[in-house]
C-alpha positions as CSV (number, residue, x, y, z in Angstrom):
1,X,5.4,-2.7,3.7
2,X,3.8,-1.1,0.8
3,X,3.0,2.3,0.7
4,X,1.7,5.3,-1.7
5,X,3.2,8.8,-1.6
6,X,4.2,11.7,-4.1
7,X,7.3,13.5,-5.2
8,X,5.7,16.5,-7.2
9,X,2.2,18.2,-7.1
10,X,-0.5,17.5,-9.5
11,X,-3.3,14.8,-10.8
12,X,-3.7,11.3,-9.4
13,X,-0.9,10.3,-11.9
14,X,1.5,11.7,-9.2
15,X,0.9,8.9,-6.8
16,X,3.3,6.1,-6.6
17,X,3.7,2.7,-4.7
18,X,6.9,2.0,-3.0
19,X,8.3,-0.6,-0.4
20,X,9.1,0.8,3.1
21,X,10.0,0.3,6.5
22,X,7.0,-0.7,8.9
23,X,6.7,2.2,11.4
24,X,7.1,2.6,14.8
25,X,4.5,3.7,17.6
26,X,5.9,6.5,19.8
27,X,4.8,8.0,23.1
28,X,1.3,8.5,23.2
29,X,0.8,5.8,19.8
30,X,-0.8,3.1,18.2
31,X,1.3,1.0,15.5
32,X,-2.0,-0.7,13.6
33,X,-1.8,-3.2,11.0
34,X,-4.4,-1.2,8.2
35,X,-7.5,-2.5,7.3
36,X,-9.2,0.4,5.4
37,X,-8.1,3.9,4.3
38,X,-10.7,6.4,3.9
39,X,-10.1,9.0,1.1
40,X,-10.8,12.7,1.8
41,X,-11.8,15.6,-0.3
42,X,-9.0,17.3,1.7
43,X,-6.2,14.8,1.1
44,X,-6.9,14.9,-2.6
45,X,-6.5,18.7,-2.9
46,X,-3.3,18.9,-1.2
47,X,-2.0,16.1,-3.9
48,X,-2.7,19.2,-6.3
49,X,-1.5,22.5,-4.2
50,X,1.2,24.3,-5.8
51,X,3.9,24.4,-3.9
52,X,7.4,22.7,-3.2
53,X,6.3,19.4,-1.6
54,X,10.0,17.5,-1.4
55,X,10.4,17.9,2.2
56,X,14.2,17.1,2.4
57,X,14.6,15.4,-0.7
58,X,11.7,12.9,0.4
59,X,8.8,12.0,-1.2
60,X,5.6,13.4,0.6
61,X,3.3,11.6,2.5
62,X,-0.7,11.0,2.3
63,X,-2.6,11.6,5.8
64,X,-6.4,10.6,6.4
65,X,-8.5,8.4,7.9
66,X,-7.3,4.9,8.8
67,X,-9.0,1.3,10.5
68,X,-7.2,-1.7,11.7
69,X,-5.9,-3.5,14.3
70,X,-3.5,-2.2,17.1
71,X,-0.1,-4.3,16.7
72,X,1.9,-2.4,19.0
73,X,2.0,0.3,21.7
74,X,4.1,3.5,22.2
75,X,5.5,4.4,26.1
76,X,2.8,6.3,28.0
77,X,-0.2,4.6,26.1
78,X,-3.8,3.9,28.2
79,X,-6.9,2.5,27.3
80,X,-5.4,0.6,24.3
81,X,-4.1,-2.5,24.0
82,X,-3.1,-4.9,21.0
83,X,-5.5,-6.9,19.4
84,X,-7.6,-4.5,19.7
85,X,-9.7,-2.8,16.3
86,X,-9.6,1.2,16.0
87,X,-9.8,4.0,14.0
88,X,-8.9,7.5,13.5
89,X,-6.9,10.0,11.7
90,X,-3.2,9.3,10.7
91,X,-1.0,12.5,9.4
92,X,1.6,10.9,7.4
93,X,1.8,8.0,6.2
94,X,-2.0,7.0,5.9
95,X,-1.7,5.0,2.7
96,X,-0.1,2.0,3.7
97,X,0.0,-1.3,4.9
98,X,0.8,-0.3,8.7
99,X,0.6,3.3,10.3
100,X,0.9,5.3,13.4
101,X,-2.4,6.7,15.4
102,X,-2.2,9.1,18.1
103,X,-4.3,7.9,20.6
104,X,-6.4,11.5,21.1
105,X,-8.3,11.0,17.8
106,X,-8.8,7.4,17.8
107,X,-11.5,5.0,18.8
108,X,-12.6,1.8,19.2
109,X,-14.3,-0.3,16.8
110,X,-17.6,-1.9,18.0
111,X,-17.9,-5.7,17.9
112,X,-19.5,-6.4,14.8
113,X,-18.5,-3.5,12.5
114,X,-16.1,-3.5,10.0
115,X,-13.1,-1.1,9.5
116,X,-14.6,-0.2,5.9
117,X,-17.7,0.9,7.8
118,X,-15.6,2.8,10.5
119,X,-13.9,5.0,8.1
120,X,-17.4,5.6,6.4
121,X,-18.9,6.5,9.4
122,X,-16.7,8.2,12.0
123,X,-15.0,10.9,10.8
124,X,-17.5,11.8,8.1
125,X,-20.3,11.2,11.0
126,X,-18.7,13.4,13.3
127,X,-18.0,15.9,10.8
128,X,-21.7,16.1,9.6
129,X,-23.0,16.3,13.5
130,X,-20.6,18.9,14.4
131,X,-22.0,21.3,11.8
132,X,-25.1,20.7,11.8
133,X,-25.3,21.4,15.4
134,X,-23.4,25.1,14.4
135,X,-26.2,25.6,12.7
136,X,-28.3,25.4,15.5
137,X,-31.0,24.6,13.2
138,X,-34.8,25.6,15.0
139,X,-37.7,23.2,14.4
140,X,-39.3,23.2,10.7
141,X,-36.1,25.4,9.1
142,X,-35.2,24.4,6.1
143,X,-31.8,23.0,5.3
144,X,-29.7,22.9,2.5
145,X,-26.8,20.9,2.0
146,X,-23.9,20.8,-0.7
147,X,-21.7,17.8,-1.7
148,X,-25.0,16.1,-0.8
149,X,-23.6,13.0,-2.3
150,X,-20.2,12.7,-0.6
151,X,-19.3,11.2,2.7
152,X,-20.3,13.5,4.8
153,X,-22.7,15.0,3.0
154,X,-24.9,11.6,2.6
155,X,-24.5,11.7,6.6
156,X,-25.7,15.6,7.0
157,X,-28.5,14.9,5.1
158,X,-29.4,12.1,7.7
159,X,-28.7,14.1,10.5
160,X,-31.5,16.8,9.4
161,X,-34.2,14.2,8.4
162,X,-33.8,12.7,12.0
163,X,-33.5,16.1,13.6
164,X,-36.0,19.5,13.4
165,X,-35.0,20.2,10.4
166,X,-38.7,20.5,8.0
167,X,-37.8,20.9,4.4
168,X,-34.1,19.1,3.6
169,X,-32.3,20.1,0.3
170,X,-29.3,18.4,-1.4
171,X,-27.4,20.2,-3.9
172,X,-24.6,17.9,-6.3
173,X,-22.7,18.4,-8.9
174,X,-24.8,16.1,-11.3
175,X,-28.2,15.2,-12.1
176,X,-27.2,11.4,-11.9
177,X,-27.1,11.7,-8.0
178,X,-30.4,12.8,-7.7
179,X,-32.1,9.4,-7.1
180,X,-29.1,8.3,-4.4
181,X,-29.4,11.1,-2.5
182,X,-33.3,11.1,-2.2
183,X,-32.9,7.6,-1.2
184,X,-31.0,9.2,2.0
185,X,-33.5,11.5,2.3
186,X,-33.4,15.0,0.1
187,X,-36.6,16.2,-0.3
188,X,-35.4,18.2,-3.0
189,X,-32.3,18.3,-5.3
190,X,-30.5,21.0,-7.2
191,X,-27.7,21.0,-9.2
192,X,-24.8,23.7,-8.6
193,X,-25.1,24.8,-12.2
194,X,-28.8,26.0,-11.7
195,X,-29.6,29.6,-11.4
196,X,-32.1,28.6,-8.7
197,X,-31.2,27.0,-5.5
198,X,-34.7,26.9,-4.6
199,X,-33.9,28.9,-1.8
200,X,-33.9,30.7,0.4
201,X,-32.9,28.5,3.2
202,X,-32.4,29.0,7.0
203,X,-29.4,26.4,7.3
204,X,-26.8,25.8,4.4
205,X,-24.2,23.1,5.4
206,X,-21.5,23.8,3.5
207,X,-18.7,21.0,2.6
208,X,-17.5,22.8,-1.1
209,X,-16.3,26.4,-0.5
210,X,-14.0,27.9,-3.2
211,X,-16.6,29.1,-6.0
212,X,-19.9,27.8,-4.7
213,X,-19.4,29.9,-1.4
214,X,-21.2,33.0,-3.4
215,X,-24.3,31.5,-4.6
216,X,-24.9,29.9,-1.2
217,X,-24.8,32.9,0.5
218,X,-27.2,34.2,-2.0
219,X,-29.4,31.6,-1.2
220,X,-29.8,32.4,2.1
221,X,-33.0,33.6,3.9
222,X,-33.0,36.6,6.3
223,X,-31.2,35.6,9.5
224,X,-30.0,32.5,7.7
225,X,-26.8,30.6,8.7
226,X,-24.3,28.7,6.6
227,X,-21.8,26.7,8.0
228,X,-18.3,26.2,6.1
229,X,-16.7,22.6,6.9
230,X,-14.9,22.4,3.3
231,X,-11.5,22.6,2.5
232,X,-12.3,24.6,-0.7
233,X,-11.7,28.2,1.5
234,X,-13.5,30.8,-0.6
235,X,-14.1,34.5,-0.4
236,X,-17.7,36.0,0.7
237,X,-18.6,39.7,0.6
238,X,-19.5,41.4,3.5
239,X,-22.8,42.7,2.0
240,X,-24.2,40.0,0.3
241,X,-24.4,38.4,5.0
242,X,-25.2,42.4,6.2
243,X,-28.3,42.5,3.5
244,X,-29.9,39.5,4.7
245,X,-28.9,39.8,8.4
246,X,-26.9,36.4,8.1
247,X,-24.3,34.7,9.6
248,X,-21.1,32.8,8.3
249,X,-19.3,30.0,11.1
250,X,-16.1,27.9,10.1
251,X,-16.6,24.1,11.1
252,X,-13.4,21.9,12.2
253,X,-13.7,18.8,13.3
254,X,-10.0,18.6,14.8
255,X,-11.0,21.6,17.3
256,X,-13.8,19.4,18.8
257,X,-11.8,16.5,19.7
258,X,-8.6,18.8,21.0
259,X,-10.7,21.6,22.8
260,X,-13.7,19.6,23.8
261,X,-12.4,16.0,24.4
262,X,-15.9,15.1,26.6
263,X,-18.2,16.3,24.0
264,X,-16.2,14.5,21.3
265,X,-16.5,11.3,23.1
266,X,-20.3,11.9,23.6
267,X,-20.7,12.7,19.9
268,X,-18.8,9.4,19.2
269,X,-20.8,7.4,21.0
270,X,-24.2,8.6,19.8
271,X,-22.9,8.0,16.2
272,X,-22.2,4.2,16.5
273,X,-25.8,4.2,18.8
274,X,-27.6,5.8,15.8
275,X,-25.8,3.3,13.4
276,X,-26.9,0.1,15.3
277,X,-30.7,2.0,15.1
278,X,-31.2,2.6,11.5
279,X,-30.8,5.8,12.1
280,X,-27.7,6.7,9.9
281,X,-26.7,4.6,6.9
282,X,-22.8,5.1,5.8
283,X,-22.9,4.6,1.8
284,X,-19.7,3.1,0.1
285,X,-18.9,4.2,-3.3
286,X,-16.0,1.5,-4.3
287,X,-13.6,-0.3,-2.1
288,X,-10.2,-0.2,-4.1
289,X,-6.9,-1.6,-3.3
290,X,-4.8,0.6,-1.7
291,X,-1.8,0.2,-4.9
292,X,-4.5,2.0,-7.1
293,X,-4.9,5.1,-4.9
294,X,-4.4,7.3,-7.7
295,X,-8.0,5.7,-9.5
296,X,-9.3,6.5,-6.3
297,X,-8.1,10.2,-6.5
298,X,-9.7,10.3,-9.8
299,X,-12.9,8.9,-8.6
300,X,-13.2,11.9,-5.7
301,X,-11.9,14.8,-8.4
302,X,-14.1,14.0,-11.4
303,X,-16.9,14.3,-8.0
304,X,-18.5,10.5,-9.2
305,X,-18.1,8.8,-6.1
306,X,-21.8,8.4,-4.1
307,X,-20.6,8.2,-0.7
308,X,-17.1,7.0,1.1
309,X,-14.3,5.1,-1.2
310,X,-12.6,3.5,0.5
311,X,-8.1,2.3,0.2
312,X,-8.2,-1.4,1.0
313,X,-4.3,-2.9,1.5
């Protein structure tokens, strides 16, 4: 089978095709025959950490999100069976033709959608409900949120415009994603380079970190609350939450769906509901064959893409 991986750390030129052996499901596994690969901020970052990434003289392999069609079963495997059309997150070995799912984070696929719409939708879905309810965002707060233009951002924005949420902010990197973004229902947009957020806000939704953590704690009104789903880390000063009686709260998705498996499922099913309503929209940027992952790195660090893109084998 073919699949992409990367011997040292650096740009999307890193990334390399090669033929290997077509995995198999262990206990508690799915072996699925891949359909769509969803590219993460996260994945992309950790192509470029510095640090020794030959693990044993091997080249290193990409996780993320993955859709397809179960081919096989591991020993001690309920609830699934082949045939059948899933997602959820692979750890290794996410960019190729086949791959292995443990069966805690994965999900069916409703009749009807594709897998290019279930890796737009379910992890970045998931990801955008679980922090905006951190928030705990009160009727007619206002709400900003940053990577507005990126998977989950496109999907946070939804989730305040269909929620309490009054006045609903998007902040991007450029001024050529203001009319997307509006389209998914900003009522404002501002651009990271501005000196004025056109704060302050109650609710920041956070999915950048690193650098941009400062000016949105700035931008935060007294009592505010900004929630930090990124990947980016970032430092924030004590002061700048203690002079407007604020509050920082980390976001992972991963310790839903361990620690609360119930709630996880209820969230998950709610998503695809408000999908069949109207209610969410997932946006596509490109769908790109999976031997041209490193354009699709490029597309996600140069911070062009509007919405998911999407490996296709």
């Amino acid at each position: 089978m073919l699949r992409m991986r990367h011997e040292v750390n650096g740009g999307p030129e890193v990334l390399f095709a090669e033929e290997g052996d077509v995995p198999a499901a262990g206990a508690g596994e799915l072996l699925i025959k891949v359909e769509a690969v969803g590219v993460t901020l996260p994945t992309v970052r950790k192509v470029r950490e510095v640090r020794d990434v030959r693990e044993g003289g091997q080249p290193v392999s990409l996780g993320g999100e993955v859709a397809g069609t179960v081919v096989a079963t591991g020993p001690d495997v309920t609830g699934f069976t082949t045939g059948e059309r899933v997602t959820g997150l692979c750890f290794a070995d996410a960019y190729a033709e086949y791959a292995v799912l443990g069966t805690a984070m994965t999900s069916r696929i409703p009749a009807g959608a594709s897998a290019v719409e279930a890796v737009a939708l379910v992890r970045s879905g998931l990801v955008a409900r679980g922090a905006y309810e951190a928030a705990r965002v009160e009727p007619g707060e206002s709400v900003l949120v940053t990577a507005a233009a990126s998977a989950v951002g496109t999907l946070a924005l939804q989730y305040a415009k269909a929620g309490r949420a009054g006045r609903v902010v998007a902040a991007v990197s450029s001024a050529d994603k203001a009319d997307f973004v509006r389209g998914l229902g900003a009522d404002e947009v501002v651009l990271y380079g501005d000196a004025d957020w056109g704060g302050p806000y109650d609710v920041i939704l956070d999915g950048v970190g690193g650098e941009l953590l400062g000016p949105a704690v700035r931008a935060l009104a007294t009592g505010g609350r900004l929630v930090a789903f990124s990947s980016g880390g970032g430092t924030v000063e004590a002061y700048e939450l203690l002079v407007r009686g604020a509050s920082l709260i980390g976001y992972q998705m991963r310790a839903i769906a361990t620690g609360k498996p119930e709630l996880y499922e209820r969230w998950l099913r709610e998503l695809w509901q408000l999908r069949a309503a109207g209610t969410l929209r997932t946006a596509v940027h490109e769908e790109i064959p999976l031997a041209e992952a490193a354009r699709a790195h490029a597309v996600i660090e140069q911070r062009r893409n509007l919405g998911k893109v999407v490996l296709v084998p």
